[in-house]
C-alpha positions in Angstrom: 0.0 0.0 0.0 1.0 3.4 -0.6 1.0 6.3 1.8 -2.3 7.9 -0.1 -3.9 4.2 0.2 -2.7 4.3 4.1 -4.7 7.8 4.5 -7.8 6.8 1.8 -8.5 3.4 4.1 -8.3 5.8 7.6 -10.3 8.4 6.3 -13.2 5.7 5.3 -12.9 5.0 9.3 -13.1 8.4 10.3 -15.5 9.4 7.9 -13.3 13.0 7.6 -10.8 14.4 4.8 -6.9 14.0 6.3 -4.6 16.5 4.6 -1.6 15.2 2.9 1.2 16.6 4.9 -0.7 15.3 8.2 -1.3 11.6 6.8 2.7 11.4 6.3 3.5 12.7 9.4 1.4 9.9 11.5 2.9 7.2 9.0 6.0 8.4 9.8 5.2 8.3 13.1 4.2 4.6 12.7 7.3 3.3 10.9 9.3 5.1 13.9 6.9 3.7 16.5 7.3 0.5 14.9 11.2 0.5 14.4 13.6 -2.2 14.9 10.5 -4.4 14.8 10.2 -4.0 11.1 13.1 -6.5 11.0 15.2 -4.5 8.3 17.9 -7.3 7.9 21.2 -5.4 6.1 24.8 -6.7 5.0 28.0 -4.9 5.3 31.3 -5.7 3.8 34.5 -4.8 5.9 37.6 -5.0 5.5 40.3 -4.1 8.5 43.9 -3.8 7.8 45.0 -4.1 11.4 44.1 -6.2 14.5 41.3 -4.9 16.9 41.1 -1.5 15.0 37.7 -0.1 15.2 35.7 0.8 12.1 31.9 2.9 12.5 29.0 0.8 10.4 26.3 2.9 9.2 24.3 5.1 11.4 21.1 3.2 11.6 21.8 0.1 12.8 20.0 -1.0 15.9 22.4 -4.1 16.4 24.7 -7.1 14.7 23.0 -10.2 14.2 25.8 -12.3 13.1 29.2 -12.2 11.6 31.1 -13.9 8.9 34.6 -14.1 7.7 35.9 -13.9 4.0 35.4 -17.7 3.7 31.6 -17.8 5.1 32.3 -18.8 8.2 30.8 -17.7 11.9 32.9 -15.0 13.2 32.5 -14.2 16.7 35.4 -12.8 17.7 34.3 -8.9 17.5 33.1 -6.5 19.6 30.5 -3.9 19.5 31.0 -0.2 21.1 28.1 2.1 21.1 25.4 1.9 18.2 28.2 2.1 15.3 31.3 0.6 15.7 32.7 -2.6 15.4 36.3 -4.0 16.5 37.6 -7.6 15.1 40.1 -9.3 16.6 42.2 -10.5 13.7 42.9 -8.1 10.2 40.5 -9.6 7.4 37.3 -8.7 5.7 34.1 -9.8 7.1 30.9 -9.8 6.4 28.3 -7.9 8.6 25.0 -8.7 9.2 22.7 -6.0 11.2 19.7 -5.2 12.2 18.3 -1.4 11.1 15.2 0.8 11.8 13.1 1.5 8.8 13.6 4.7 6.4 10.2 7.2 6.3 8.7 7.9 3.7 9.2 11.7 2.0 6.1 11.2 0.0 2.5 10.5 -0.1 2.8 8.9 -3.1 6.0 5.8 -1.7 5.3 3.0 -0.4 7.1 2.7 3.2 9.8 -0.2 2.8 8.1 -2.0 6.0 7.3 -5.4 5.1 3.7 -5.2 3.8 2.3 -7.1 7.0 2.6 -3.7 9.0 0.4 -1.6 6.7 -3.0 -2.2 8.3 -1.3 -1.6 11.5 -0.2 2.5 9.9 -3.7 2.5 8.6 -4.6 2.1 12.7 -2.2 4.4 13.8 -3.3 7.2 11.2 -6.7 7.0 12.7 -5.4 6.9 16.2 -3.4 10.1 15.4 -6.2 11.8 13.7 -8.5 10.9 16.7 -5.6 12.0 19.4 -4.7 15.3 17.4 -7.2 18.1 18.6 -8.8 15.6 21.9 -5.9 13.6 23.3 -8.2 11.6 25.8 -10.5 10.5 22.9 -11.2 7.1 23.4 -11.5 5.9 20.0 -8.0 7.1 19.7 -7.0 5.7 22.6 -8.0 2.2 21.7 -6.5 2.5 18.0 -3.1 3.2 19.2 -3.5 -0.2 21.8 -4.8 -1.9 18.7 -1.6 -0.4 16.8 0.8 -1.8 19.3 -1.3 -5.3 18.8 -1.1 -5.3 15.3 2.7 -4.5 15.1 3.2 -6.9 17.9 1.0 -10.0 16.3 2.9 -9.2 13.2 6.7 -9.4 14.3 6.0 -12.3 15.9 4.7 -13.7 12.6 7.8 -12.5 10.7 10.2 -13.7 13.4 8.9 -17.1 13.4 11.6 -19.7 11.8 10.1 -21.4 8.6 12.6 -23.9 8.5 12.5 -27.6 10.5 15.2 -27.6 13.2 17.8 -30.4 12.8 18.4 -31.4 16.9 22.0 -33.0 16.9 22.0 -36.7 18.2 24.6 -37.4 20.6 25.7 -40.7 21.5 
């Protein structure tokens, strides 16, 4: 869905026109709200020339989910320091794999990058930010935004589910 689809299936809820700039600024609000839970899965590709030397990965990553070396392996001896940098322990290039929060949308007209799951929970949000914007105890928009959390909640733990059969190792 679109950002004008978001807006056109809120305002068939609320019954009420919901100006442009104001229907981007509560789906931007969503996809922030929502954030590292949009599971934006990212690779980087770095290469250190010295041991334990500390190099900054880009600046919205919310964390590292796994490492590899150059020949596809696990790599876990690295460290993390803040939000952005990273420290191996041995020279090499290796192969990043992080976490990040989603991008907003700068137009009505784009489609945010969430995974498409999320975009009935925006659609709640929108009408819970419409509802909260001039009466901030309005129930209706009180119970959107807990049915936005809901939504985004039921669908992460949807999209974080493994789709694969587990192998358990035998051990005799």
């Amino acid at each position: 869905m679109t950002g004008i689809q978001i807006k056109e299936a809120a305002e068939a809820y609320i019954d009420e026109f919901i100006d442009d700039p104001d229907a981007l600024k509560a789906i931007n609000e969503a996809i922030a709200e929502i954030g590292d839970m949009a599971l934006m899965d990212e690779t980087a590709t770095i290469t250190l020339d010295k041991d334990r030397g500390w190099t900054e990965l880009p600046e919205d990553i919310t964390t590292v989910v796994e490492v590899e070396d150059d020949l596809g392996n696990t790599y876990r001896g690295y460290r993390v320091r803040g939000n952005n940098l990273i420290s191996f322990n041995k020279a090499g290039t290796y192969t990043v794999y992080y976490r990040r929060i989603p991008k907003p949308i700068s137009g009505i007209q784009e489609t945010p990058e969430i995974h498409e799951a999320y975009h009935h929970a925006l659609i709640t949000f929108v009408i819970a930010w419409w509802k909260l914007k001039d009466d901030d105890e309005n129930p209706d928009g009180l119970r959107n935004v807990e049915r936005f959390k809901e939504k985004s909640v039921r669908v992460f733990n949807a999209l974080r589910r493994r789709r694969t059969p587990q192998q358990i190792p035998v051990i005799r």
